[in-house]
N, CA, C and O atoms as a GROMACS GRO file, in nm:
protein
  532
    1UNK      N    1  -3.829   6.933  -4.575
    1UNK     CA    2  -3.759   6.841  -4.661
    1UNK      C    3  -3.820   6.843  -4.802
    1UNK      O    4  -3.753   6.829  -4.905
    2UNK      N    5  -3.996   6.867  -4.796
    2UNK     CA    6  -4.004   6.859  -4.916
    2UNK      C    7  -3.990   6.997  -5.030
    2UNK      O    8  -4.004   6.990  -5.152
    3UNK      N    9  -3.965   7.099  -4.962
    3UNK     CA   10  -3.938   7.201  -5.013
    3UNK      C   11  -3.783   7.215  -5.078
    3UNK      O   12  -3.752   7.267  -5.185
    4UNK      N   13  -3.672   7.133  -4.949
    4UNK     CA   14  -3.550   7.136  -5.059
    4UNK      C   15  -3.547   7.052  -5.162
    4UNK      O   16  -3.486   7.058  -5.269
    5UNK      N   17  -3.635   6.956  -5.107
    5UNK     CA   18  -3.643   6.888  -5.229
    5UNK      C   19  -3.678   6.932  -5.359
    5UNK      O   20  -3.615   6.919  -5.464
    6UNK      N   21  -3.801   6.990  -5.335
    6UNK     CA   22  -3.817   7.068  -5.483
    6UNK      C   23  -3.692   7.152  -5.582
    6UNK      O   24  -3.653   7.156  -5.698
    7UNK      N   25  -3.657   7.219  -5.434
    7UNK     CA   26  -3.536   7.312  -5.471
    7UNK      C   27  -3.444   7.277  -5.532
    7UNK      O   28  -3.372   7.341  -5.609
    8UNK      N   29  -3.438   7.104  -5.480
    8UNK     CA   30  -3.280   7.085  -5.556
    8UNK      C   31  -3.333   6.974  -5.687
    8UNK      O   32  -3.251   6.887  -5.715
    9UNK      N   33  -3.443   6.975  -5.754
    9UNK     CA   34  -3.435   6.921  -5.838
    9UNK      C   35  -3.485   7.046  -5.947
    9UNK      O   36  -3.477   7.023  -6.068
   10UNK      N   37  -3.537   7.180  -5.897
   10UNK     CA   38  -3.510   7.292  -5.978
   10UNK      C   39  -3.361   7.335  -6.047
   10UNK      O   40  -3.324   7.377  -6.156
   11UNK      N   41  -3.303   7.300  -5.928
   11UNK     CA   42  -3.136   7.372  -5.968
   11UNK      C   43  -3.052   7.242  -6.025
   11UNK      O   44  -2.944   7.243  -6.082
   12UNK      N   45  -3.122   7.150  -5.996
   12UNK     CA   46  -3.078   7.032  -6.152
   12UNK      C   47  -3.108   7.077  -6.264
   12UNK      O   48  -3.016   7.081  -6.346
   13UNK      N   49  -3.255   7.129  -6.310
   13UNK     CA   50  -3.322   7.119  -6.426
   13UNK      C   51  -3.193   7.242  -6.494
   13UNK      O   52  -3.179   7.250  -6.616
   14UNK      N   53  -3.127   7.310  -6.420
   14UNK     CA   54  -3.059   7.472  -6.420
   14UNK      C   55  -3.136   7.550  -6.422
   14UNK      O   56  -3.133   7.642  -6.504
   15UNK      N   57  -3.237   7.534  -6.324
   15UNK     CA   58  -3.309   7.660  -6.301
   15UNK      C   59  -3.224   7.732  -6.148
   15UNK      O   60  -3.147   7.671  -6.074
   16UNK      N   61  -3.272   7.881  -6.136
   16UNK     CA   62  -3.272   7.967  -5.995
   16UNK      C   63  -3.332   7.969  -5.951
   16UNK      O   64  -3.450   7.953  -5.982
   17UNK      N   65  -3.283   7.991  -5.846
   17UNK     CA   66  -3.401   7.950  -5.714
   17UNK      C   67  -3.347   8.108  -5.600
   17UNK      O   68  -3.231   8.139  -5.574
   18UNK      N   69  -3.476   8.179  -5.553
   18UNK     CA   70  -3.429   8.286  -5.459
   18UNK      C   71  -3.533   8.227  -5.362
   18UNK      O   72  -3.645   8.178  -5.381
   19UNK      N   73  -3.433   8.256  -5.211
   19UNK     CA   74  -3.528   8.208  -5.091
   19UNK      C   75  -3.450   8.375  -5.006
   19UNK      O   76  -3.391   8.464  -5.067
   20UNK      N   77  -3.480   8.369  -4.851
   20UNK     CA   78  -3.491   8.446  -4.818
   20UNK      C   79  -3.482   8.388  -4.687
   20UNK      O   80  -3.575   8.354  -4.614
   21UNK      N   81  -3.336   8.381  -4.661
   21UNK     CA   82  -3.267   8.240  -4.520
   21UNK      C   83  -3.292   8.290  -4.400
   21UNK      O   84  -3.269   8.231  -4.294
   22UNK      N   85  -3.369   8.471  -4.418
   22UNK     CA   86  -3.333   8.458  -4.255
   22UNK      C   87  -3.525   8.420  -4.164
   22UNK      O   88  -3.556   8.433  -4.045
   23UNK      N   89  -3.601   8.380  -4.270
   23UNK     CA   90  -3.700   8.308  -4.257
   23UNK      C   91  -3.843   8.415  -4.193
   23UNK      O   92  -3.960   8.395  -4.160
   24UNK      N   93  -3.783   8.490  -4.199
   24UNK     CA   94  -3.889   8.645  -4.118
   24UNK      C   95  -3.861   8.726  -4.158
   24UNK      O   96  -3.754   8.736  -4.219
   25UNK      N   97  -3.956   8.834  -4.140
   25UNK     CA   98  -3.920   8.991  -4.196
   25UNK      C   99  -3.848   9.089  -4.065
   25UNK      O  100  -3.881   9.074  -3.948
   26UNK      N  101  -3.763   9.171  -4.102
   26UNK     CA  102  -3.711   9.228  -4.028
   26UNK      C  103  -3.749   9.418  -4.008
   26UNK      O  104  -3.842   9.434  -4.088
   27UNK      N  105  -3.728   9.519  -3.961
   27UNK     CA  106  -3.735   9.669  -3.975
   27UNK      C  107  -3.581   9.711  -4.071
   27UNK      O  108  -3.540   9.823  -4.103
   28UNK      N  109  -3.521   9.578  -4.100
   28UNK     CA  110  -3.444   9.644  -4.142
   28UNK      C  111  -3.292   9.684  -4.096
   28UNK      O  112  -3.202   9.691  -4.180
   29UNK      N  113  -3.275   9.706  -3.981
   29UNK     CA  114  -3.158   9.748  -3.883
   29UNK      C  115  -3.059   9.725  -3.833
   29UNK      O  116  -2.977   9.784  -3.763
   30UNK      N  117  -3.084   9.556  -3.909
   30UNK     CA  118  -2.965   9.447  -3.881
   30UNK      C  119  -3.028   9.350  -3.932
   30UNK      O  120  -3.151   9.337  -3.928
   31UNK      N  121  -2.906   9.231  -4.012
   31UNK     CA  122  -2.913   9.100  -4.065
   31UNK      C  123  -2.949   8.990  -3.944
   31UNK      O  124  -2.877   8.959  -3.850
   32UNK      N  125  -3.081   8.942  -3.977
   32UNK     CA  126  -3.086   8.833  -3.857
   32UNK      C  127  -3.038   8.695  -3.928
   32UNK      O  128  -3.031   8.678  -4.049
   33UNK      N  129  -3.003   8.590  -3.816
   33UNK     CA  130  -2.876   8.518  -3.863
   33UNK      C  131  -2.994   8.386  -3.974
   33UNK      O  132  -3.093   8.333  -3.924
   34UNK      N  133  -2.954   8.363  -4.106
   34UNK     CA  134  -2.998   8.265  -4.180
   34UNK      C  135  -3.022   8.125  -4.111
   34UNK      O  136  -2.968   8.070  -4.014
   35UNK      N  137  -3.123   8.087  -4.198
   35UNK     CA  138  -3.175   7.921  -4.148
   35UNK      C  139  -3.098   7.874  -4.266
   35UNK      O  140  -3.094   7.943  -4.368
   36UNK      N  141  -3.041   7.767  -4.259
   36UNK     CA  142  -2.946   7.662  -4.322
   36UNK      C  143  -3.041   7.576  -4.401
   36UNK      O  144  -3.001   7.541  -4.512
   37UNK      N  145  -3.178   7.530  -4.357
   37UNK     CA  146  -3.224   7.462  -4.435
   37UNK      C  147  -3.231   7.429  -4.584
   37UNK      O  148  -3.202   7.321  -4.635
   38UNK      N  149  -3.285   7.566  -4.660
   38UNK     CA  150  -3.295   7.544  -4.758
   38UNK      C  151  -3.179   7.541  -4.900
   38UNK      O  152  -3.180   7.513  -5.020
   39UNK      N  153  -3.035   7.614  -4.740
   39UNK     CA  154  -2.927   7.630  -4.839
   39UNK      C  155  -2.843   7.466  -4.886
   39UNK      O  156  -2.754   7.444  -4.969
   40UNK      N  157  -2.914   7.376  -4.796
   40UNK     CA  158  -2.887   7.243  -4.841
   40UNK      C  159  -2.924   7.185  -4.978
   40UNK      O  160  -2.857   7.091  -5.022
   41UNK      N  161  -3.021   7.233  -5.047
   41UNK     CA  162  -3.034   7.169  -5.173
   41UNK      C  163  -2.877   7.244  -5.283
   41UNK      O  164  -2.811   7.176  -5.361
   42UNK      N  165  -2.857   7.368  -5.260
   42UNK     CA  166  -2.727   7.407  -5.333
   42UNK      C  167  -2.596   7.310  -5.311
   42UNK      O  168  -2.519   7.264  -5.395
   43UNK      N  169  -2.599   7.296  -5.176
   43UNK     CA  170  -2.470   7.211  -5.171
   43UNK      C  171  -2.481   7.039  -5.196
   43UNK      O  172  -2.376   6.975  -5.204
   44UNK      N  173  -2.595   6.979  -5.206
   44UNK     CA  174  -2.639   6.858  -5.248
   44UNK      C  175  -2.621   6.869  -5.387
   44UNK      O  176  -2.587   6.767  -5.447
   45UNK      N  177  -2.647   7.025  -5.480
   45UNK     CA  178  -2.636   7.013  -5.610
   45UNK      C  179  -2.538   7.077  -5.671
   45UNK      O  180  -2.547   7.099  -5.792
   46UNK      N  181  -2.406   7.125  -5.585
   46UNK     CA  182  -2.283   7.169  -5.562
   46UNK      C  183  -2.357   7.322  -5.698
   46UNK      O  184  -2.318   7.316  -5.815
   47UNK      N  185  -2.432   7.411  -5.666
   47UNK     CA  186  -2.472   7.517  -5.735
   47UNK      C  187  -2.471   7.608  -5.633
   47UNK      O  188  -2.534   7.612  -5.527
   48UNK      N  189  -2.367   7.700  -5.695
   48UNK     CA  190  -2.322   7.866  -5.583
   48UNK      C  191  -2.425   7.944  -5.557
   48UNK      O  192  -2.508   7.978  -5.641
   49UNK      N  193  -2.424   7.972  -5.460
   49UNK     CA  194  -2.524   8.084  -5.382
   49UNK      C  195  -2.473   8.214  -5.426
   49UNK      O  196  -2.354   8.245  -5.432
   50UNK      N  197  -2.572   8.289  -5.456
   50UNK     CA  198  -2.557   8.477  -5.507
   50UNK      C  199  -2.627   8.539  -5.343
   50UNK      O  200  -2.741   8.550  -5.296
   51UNK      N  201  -2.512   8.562  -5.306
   51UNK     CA  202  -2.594   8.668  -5.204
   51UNK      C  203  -2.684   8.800  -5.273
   51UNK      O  204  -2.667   8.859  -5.380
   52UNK      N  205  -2.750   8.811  -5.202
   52UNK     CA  206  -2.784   8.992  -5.231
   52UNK      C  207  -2.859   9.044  -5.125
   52UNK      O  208  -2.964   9.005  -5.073
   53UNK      N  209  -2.782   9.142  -5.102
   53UNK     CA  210  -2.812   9.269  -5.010
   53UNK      C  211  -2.947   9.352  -5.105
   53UNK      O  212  -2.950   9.372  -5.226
   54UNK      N  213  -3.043   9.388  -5.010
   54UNK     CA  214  -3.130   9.476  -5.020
   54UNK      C  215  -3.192   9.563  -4.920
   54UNK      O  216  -3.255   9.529  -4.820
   55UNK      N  217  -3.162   9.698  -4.970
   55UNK     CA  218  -3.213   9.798  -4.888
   55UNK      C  219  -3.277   9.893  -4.899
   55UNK      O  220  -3.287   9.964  -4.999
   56UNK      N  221  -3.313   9.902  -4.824
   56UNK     CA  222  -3.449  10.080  -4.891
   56UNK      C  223  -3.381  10.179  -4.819
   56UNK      O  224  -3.310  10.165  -4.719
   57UNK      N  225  -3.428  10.336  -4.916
   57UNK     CA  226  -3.375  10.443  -4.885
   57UNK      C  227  -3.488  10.558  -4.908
   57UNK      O  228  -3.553  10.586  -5.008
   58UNK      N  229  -3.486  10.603  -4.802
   58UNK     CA  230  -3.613  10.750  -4.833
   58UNK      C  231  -3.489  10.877  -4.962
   58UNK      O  232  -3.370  10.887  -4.992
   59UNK      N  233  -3.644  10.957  -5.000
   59UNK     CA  234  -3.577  11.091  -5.092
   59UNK      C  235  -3.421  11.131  -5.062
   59UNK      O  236  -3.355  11.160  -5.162
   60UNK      N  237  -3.368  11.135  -4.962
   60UNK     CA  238  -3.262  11.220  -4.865
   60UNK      C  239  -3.153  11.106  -4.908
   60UNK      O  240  -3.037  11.141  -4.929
   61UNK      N  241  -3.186  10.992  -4.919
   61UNK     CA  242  -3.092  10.893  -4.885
   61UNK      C  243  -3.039  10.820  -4.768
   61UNK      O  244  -2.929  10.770  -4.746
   62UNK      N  245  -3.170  10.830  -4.684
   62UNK     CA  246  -3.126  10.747  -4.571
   62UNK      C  247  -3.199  10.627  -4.539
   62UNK      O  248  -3.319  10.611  -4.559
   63UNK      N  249  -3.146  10.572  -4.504
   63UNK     CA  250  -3.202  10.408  -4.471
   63UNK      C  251  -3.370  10.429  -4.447
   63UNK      O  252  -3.402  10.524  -4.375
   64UNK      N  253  -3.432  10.381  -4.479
   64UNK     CA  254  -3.615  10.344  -4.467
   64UNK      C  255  -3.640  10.286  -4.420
   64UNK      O  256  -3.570  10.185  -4.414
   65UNK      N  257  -3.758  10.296  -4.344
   65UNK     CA  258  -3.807  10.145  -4.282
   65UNK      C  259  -3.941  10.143  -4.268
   65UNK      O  260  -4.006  10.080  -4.184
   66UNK      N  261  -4.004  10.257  -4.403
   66UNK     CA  262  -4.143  10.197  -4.447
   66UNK      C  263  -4.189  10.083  -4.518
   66UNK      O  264  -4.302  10.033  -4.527
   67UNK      N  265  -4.094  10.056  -4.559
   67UNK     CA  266  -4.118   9.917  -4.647
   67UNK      C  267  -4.122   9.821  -4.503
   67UNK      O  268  -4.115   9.708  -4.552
   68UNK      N  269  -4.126   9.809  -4.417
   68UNK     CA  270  -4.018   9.711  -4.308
   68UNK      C  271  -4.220   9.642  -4.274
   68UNK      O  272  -4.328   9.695  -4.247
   69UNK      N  273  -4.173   9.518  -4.296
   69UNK     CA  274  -4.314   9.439  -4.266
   69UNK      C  275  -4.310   9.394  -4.133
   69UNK      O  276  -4.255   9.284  -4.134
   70UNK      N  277  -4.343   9.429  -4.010
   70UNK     CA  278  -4.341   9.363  -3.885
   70UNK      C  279  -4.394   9.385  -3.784
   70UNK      O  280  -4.458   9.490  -3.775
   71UNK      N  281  -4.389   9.309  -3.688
   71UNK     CA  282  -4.455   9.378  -3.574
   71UNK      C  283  -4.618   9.300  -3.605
   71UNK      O  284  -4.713   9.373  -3.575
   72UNK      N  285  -4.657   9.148  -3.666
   72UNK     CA  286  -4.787   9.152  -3.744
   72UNK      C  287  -4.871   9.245  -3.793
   72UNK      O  288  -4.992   9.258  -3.770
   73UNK      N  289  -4.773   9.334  -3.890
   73UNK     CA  290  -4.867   9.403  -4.040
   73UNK      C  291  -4.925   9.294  -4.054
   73UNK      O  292  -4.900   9.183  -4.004
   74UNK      N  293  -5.044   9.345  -4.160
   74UNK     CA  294  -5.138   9.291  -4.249
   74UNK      C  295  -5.014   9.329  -4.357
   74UNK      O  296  -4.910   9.390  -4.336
   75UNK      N  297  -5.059   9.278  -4.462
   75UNK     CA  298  -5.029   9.286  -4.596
   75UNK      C  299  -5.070   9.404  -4.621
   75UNK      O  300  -4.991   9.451  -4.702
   76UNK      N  301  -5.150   9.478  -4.595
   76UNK     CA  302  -5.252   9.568  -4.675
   76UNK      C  303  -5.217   9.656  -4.548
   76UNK      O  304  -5.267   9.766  -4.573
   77UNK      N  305  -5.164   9.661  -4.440
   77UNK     CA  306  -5.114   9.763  -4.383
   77UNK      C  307  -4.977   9.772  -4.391
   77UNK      O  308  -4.938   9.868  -4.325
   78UNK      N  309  -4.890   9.712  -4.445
   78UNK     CA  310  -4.773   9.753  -4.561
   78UNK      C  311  -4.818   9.816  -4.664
   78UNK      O  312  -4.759   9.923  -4.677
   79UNK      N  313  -4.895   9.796  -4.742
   79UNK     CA  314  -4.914   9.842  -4.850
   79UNK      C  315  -4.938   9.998  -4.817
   79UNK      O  316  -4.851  10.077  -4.855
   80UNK      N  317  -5.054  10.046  -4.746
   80UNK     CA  318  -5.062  10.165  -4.711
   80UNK      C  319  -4.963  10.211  -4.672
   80UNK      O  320  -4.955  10.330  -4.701
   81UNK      N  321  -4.828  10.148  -4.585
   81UNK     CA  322  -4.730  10.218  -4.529
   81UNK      C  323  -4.611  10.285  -4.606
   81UNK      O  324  -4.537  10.378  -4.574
   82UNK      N  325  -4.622  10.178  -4.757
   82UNK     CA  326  -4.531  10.206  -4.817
   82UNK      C  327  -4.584  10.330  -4.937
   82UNK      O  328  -4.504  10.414  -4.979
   83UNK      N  329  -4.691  10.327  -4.971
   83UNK     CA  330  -4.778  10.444  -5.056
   83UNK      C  331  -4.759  10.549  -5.005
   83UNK      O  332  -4.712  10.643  -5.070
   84UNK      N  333  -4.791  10.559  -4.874
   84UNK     CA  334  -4.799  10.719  -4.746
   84UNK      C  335  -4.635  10.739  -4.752
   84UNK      O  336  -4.597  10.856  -4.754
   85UNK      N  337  -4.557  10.657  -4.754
   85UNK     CA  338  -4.436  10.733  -4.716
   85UNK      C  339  -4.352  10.800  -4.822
   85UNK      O  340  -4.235  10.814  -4.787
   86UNK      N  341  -4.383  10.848  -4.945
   86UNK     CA  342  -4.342  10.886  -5.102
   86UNK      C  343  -4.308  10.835  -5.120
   86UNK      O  344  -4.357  10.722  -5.112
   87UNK      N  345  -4.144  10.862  -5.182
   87UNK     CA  346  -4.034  10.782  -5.247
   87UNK      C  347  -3.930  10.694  -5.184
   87UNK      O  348  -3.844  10.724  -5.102
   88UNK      N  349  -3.955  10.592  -5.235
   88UNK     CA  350  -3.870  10.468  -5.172
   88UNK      C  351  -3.807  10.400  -5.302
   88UNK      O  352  -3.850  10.348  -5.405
   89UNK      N  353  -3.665  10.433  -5.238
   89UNK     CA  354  -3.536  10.352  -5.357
   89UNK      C  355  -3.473  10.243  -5.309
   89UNK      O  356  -3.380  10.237  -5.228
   90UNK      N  357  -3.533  10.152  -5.369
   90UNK     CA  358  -3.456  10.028  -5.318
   90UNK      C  359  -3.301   9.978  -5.373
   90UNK      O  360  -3.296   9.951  -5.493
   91UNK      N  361  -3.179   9.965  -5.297
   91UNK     CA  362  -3.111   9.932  -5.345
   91UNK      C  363  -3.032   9.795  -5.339
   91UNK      O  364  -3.002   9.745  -5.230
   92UNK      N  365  -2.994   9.729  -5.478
   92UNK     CA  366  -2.958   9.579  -5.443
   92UNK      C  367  -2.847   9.583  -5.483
   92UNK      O  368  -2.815   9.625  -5.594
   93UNK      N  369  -2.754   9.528  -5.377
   93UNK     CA  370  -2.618   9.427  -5.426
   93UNK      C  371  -2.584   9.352  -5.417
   93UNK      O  372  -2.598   9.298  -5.308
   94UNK      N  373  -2.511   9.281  -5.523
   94UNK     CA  374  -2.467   9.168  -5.565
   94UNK      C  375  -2.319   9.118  -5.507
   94UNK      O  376  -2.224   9.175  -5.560
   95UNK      N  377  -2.291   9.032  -5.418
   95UNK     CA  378  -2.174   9.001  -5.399
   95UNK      C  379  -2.128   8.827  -5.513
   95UNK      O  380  -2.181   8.734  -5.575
   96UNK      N  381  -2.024   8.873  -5.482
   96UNK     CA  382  -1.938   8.732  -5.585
   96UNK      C  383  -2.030   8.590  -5.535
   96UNK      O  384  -2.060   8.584  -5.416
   97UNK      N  385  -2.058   8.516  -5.596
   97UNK     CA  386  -2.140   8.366  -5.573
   97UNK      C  387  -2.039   8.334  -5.482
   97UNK      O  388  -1.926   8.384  -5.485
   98UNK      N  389  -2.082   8.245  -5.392
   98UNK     CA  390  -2.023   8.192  -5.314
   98UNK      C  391  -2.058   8.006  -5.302
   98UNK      O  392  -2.158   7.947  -5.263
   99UNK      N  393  -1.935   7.960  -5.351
   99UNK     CA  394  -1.945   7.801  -5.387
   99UNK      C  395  -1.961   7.737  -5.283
   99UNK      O  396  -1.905   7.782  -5.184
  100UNK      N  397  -2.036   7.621  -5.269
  100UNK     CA  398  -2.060   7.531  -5.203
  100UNK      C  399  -1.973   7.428  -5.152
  100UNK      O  400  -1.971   7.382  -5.038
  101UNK      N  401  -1.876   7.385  -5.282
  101UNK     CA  402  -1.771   7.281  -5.237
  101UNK      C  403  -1.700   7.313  -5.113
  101UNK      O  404  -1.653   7.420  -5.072
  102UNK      N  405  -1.704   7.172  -5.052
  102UNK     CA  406  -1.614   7.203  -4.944
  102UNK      C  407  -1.686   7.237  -4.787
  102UNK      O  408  -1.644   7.216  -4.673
  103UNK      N  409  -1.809   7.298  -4.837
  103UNK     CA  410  -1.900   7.383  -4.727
  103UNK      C  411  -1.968   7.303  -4.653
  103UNK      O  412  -1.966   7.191  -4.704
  104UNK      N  413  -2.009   7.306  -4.586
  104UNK     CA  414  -2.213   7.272  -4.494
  104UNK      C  415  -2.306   7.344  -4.487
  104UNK      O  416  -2.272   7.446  -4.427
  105UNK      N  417  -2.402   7.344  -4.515
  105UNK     CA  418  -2.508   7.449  -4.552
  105UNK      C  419  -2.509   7.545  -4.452
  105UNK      O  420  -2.556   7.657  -4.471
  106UNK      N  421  -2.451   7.502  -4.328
  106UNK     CA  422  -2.421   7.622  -4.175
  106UNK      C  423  -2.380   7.735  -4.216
  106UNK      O  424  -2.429   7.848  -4.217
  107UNK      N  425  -2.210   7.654  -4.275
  107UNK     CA  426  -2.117   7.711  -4.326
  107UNK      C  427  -2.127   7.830  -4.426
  107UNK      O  428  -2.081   7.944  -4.422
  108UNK      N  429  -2.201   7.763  -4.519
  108UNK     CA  430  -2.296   7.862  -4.637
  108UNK      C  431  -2.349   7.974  -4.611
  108UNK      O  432  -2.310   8.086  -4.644
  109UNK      N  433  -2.461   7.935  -4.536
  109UNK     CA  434  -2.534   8.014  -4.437
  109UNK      C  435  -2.474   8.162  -4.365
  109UNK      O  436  -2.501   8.280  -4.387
  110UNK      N  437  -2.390   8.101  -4.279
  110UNK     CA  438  -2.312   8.187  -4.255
  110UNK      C  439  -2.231   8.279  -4.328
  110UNK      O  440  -2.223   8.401  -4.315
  111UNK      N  441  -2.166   8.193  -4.417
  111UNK     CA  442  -2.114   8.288  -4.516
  111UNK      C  443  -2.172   8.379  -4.561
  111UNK      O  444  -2.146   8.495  -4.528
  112UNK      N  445  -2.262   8.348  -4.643
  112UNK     CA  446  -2.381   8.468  -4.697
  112UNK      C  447  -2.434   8.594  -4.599
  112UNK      O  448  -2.468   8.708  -4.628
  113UNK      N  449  -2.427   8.532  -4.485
  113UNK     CA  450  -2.547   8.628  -4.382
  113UNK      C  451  -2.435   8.707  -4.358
  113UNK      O  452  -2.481   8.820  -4.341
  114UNK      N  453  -2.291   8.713  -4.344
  114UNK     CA  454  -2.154   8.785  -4.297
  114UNK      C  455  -2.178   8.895  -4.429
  114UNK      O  456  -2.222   9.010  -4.432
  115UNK      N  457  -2.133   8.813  -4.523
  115UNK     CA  458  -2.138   8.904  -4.670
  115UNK      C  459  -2.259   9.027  -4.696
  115UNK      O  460  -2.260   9.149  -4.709
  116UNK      N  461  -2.343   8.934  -4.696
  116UNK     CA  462  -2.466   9.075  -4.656
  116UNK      C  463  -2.469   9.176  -4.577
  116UNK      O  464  -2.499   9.282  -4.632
  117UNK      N  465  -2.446   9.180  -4.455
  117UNK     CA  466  -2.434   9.248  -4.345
  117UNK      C  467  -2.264   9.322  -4.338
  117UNK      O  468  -2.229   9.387  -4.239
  118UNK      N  469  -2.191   9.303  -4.435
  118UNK     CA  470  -2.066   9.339  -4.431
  118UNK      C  471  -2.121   9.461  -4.559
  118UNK      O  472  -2.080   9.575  -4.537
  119UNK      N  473  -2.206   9.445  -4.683
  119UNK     CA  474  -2.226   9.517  -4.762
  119UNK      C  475  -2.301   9.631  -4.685
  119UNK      O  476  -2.248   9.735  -4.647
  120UNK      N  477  -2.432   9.595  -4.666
  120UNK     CA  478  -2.502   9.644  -4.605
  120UNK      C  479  -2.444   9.793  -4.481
  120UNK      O  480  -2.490   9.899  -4.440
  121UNK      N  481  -2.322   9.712  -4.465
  121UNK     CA  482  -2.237   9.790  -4.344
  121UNK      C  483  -2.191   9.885  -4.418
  121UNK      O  484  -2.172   9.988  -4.353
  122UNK      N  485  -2.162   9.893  -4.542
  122UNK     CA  486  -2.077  10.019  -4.626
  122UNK      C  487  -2.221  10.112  -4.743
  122UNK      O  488  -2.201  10.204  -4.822
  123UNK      N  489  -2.305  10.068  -4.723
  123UNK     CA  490  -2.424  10.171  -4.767
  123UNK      C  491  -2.393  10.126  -4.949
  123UNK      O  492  -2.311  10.183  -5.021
  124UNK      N  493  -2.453  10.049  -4.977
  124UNK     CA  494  -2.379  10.004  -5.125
  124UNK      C  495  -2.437  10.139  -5.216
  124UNK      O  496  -2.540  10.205  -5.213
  125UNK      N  497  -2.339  10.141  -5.281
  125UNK     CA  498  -2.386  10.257  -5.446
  125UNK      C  499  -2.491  10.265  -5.495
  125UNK      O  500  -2.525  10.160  -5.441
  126UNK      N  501  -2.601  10.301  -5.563
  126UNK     CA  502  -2.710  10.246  -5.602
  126UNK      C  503  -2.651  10.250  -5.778
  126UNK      O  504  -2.573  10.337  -5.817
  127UNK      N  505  -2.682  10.186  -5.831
  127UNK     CA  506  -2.683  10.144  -5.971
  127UNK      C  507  -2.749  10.139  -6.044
  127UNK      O  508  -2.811  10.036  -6.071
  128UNK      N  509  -2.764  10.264  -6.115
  128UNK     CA  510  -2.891  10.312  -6.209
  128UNK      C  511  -2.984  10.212  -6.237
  128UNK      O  512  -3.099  10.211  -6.192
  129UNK      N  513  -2.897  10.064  -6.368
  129UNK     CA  514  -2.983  10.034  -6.425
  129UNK      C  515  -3.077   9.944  -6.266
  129UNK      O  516  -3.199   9.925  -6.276
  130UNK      N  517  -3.024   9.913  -6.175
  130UNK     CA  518  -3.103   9.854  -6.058
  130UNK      C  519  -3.194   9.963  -5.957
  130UNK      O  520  -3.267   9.932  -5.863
  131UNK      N  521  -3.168  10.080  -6.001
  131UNK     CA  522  -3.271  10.169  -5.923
  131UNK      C  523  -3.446  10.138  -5.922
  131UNK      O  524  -3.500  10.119  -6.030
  132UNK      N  525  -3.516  10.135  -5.816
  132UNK     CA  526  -3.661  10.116  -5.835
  132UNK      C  527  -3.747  10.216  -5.744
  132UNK      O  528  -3.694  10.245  -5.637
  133UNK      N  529  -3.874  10.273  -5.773
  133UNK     CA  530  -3.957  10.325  -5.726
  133UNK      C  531  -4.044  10.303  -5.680
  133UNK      O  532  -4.116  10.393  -5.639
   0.00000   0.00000   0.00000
């Protein structure tokens, strides 16, 4: 509670706020389903949610999963994992904001986690100026 709280008196001030709903790290391989919690301060402050899809891709262009933190890594055995494995292109997309009115943070929730996993499902473009190394 006291975290949305913070949240939603950030996105009063008009600040952004990025959280990361599905509350754990994954390999990557599938969208695990979002926690609703924190998407409650958006709809308390009727301010649209930006999904974004992010994914890694080795040299070749295929999905990665050196970056993938799990399984209890250390921090510092990510780090090595992602150094040892060369080049890693991360790619992000942006789907249309998705408004709150009307919603329940479930609802939200859901929405977003569909949208992601629907992008995710079509291998998004990578986009120069968003390319990273």
């Amino acid at each position: 509670m006291r975290v949305k709280n913070r949240i939603a008196a950030l996105l009063l001030e008009g600040r952004n706020i990025a959280i990361f709903p599905e509350g754990t790290t994954s390999d990557g391989t599938r969208v695990l389903p979002f926690r609703s919690g924190l998407l409650q301060a958006a709809v308390d402050c009727t301010r649209p949610v930006q999904a974004v899809a992010i994914a890694y891709y080795d040299e070749d262009g295929n999905p990665s999963a050196d970056a993938a933190f799990i399984d209890g890594m250390t921090l510092w055995q990510s780090i090595c994992a992602i150094c040892r494995s060369g080049r890693i292109t991360v790619r992000l997309a942006f789907a249309a904001p998705l408004a709150p009115a009307g919603r329940s943070r479930k609802e939200l929730a859901r929405e977003a986690r569909d949208t992601i996993a629907a992008i995710l499902a079509r291998r998004p473009a990578l986009h120069p100026a968003l390319e990273t190394h």
